[in-house]
N, C-alpha and C positions, 0 to 999 in steps of 0.2 A: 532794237526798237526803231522805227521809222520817224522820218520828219514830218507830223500829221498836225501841222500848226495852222489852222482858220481860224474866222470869227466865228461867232454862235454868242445864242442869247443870254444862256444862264453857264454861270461860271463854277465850275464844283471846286465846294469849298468845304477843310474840314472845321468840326463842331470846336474840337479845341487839340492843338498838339501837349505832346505831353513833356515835362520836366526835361530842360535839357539841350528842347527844341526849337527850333521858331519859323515864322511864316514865309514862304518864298512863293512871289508872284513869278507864275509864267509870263515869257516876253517871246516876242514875235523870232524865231529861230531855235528855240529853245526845244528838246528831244530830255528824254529821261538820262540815253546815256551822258549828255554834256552837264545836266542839274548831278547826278553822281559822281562824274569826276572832277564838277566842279567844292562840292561838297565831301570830298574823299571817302565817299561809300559803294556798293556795289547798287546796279538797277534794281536786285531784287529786294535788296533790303528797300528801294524806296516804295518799290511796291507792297511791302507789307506794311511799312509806316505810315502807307496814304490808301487805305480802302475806299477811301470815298471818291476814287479815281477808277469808273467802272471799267477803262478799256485801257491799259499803258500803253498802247499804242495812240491813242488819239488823246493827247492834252493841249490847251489852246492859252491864248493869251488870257491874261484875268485869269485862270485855274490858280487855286493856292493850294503850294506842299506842304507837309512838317521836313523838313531838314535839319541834321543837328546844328547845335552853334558852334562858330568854327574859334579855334583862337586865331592868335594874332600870327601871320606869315613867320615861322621859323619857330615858333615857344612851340616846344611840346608839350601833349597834353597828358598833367597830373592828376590825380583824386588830391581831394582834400587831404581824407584819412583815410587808411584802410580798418576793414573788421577785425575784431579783436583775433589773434591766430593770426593773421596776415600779415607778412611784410612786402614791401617797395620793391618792385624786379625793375631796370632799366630795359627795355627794346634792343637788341641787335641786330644789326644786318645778318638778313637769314632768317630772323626769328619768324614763329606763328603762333598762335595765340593756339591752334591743335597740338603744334609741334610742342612748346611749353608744357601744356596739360600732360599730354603723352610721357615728357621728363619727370614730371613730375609725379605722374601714374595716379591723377584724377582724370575727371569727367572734363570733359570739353566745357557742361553746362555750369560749374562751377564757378570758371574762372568770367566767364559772360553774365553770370549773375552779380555778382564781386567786383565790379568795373562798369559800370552801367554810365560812366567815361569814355566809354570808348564805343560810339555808338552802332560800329558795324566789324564783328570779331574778326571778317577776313580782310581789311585794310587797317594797318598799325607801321608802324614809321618808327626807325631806330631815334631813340634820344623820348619815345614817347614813354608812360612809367604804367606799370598796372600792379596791381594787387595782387600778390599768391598768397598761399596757404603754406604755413612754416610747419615741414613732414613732422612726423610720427615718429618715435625709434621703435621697433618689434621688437617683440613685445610690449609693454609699458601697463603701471598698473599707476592710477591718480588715487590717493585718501581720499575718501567725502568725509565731510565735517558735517557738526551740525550747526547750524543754522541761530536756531535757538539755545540759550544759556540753559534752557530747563531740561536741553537732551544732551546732558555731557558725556553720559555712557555709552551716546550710540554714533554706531563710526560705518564708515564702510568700504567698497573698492570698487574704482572702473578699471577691468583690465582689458586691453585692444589687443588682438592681434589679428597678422595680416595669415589667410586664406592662401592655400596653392595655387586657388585662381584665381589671387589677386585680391580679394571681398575681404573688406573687415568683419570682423568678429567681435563685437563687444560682450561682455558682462562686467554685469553689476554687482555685489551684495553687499545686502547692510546685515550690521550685525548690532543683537540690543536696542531693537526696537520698538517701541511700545505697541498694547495691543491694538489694531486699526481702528476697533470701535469705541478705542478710549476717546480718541480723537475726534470722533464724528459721527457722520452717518457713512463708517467706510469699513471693508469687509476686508482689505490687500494692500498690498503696493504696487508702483508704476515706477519704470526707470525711466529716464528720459535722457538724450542727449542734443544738443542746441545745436545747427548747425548753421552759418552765415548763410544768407540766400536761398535758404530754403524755407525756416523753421524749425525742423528737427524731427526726430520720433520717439516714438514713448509705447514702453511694452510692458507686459505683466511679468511681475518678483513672485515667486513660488515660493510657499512656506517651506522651509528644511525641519523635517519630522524628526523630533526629540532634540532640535536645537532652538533653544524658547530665544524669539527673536533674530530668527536669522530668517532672509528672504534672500530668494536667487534668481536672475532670469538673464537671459541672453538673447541676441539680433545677427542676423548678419546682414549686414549692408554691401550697397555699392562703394571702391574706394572712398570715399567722402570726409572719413575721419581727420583732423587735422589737428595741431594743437592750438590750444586756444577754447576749444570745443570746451562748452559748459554741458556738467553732469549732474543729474539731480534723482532722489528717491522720494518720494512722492505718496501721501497715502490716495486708495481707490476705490469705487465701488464698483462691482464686476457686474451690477444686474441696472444700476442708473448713472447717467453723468450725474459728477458730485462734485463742485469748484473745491480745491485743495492751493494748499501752497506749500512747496520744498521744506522736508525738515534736514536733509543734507544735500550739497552742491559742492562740485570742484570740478575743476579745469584741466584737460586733458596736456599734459608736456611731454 
């Protein structure tokens, strides 16, 4: 980016920065790349953080950025907490927040969702701390319990495993579970599994013919499974959305 520093009359300013961040007045010398490495991010990450910056070649004095907050000269930066499944990794010389993920054989988007700390994934500094996801053993199967004291009889399983190419595989089944429209206005079930940063997904349980109360279904995902991950069975109506709440849940180890 060039040094494109004049006066002019209206000063582009954003509406509001977001959690994290805070206001930075342009000054008379000031270029994008000098506001990034003074700010330890990359240019482009400030141009996706400042849209209301029509041109990143031309910003002038009075122009205001979002910038993160920085700490103080030498403290690295920590998360409060991490998500449930997650523990505390320290930074090392060498390290990258791809190179990590790749170790670790997730998604690059996981661990940038999961640190929302660390305001630009390709600049991180040894001594600074992020959040990962505590692996999986493969195979692994979690009990679901119920929820309620009035479904003692009905139990079930998430079993994970890992894919040739990498992809998890989950299933579910419950077993001894009442019938759906005792319940409601519901026709099925729904598995679902939690995942930090994203939300989760939720698919349809298959009745198992001549096994009264047993339902089955399965997913395959991108790596994303970690433990920690909450699991739930859920009743469903396949022809309307129908608000439901868990009658078992557990936690993937």
């Amino acid at each position: 980016m060039k040094d494109n520093i004049d006066n002019k009359t209206r000063a582009q300013i954003p509406e509001r920065c977001r959690v994290g961040f805070q206001r930075y007045v342009v000054v008379k010398g000031d270029t994008l790349e000098k506001i990034a490495k003074r700010f330890n991010v990359t240019v482009g990450f400030l141009v996706v953080e400042n849209p209301h910056i029509k041109d990143p070649d031309k910003i002038f004095p009075g122009d205001v950025l979002c910038v993160p907050k920085q700490p103080p000269p030498g403290v690295p930066r920590v998360p409060e907490s991490c998500p449930i499944g997650y523990e505390k990794y320290t930074i090392k010389s060498g390290d990258s927040i791809a190179k990590i993920a790749q170790n670790i054989g997730i998604p690059i988007d996981l661990l940038i969702w999961n640190n929302p700390h660390i305001p630009d994934e390709n600049i991180i500094f040894p001594g600074d701390v992020i959040c990962v996801p505590v692996p999986l053993k493969f195979p692994t199967c979690t009990i679901l319990k119920p929820i309620s004291t009035s479904l003692q009889n009905a139990f079930g399983c998430a079993m994970v495993q890992r894919l040739q190419n990498g992809q998890h595989q989950l299933v579910i089944t419950g077993v001894n579970l009442p019938e759906p429209s005792s319940l409601g206005n519901y026709d099925g079930y729904d598995g679902f599994v939690g995942i930090a940063g994203i939300g989760g997904y939720g698919f349809s349980l298959t009745r198992v013919p001549d096994e009264i109360g047993t339902w089955i279904g399965s997913i395959i995902i991108m790596p994303l499974l970690t433990a920690g991950n909450q699991v739930y069975i859920l009743p469903s109506n396949s022809k309307v959305s129908v608000p439901s709440r868990p009658l078992l849940q557990g936690i993937l180890k």
